[in-house]
GUVO-230228 format. One record per residue (C-alpha): residue in three letters; x, y, z. Coordinates in steps of 0.2 Angstrom, whole numbers, plus 2048, in hexadecimal, padded with zeros to 3 digits. Layout:
GUVO-230228
AlaXYZ ...
END
This chain:
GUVO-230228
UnkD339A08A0 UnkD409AA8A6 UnkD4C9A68B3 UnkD4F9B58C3 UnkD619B48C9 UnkD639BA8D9 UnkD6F9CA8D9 UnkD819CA8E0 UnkD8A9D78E8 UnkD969E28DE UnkDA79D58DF UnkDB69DE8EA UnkDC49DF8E4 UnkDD49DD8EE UnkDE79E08ED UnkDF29D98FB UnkE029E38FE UnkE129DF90B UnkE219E5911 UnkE2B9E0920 UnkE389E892D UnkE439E293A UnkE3F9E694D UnkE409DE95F UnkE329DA96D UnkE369D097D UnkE249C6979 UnkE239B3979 UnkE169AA971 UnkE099AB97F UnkE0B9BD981 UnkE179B9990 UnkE279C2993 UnkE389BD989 UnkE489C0985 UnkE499CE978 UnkE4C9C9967 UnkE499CD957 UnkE3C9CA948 UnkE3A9CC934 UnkE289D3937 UnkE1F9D1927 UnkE109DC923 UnkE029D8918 UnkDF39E7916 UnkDE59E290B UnkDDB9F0902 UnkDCB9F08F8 UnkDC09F88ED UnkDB09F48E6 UnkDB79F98D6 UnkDC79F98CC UnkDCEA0A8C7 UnkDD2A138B4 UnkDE1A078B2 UnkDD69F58BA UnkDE19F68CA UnkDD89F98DB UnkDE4A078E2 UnkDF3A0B8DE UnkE009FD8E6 UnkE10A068E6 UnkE07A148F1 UnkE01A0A8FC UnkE11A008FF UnkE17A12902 UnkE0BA13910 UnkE11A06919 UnkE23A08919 UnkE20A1891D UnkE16A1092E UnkE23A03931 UnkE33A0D92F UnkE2DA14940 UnkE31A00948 UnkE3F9FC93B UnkE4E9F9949 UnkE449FB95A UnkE409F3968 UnkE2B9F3965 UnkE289F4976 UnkE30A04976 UnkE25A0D96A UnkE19A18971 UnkE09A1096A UnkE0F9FF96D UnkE17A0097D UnkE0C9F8989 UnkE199ED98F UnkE159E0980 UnkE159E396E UnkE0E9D2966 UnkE099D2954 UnkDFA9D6956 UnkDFD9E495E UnkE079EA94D UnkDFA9E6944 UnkDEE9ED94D UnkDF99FE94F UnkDFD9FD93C UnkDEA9FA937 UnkDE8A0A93F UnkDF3A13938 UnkDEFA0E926 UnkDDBA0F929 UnkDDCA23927 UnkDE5A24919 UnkDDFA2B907 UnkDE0A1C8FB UnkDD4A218EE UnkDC2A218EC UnkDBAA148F2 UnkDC7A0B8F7 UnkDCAA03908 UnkDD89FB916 UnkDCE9E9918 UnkDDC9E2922 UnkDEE9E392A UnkDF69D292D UnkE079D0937 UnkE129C1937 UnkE249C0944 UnkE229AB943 UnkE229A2933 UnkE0F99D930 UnkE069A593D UnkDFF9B7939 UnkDF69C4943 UnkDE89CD939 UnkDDF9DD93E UnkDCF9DF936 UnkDC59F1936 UnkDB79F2943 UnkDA79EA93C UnkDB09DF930 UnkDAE9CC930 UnkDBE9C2934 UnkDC19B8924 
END
């Protein structure tokens, strides 16, 4: 007798990379309005591929931290509010996120391989993460 296993999915494989800057905003927790002050903004983009590349890594780490410093040297220093694409008056972290998930989500990172998510964090233990349309929140 032989035994069927159901087939599985090719496994995706991830890699986690963050960097951080220092900026201001004049958001409090709710949103709401507040003093300006100032944040360690920590980033965390996650990529993937369905496979691993020549050397068994999924993309090449040291590039894509490139790629984000490279985004978030534009906010190193400011005031969020006063960027262009954040300044609506508020610049929470999701909005950074959300800003830096689009930034990163049309960049070359290799065959096959992918932004899955952008996750910001101002206050210890609490992040934001932007996820690509049509993806499931995890």
């Amino acid at each position: 007798m032989s035994v069927s296993l159901p087939r599985r999915s090719p496994p995706t494989y991830e890699v986690r990379v963050e960097c951080e800057f220092r900026a201001s905003h004049a958001v409090d927790a709710a949103g709401g309005a507040a003093t300006l002050h100032e944040h360690r903004w920590r980033t965390a983009v996650r990529a993937g591929s369905e496979q691993l590349d020549g050397i068994a890594i999924v993309v090449d780490f040291r590039r894509l931290r490139r790629l984000i410093e490279e985004q978030i040297a534009e906010l190193e220093g400011t005031t969020l509010e006063r960027h262009p694409e954040l300044g609506d008056g508020r610049a929470h972290a999701s909005d950074v996120a959300d800003w830096l998930l689009g930034r990163l989500s049309t960049a070359d990172l290799g065959a096959g391989v992918r932004v899955l998510g952008v996750a910001v964090t101002c206050d210890p233990g609490i992040s934001y993460e932007a996820l690509p349309r049509g993806e499931p929140a995890s």
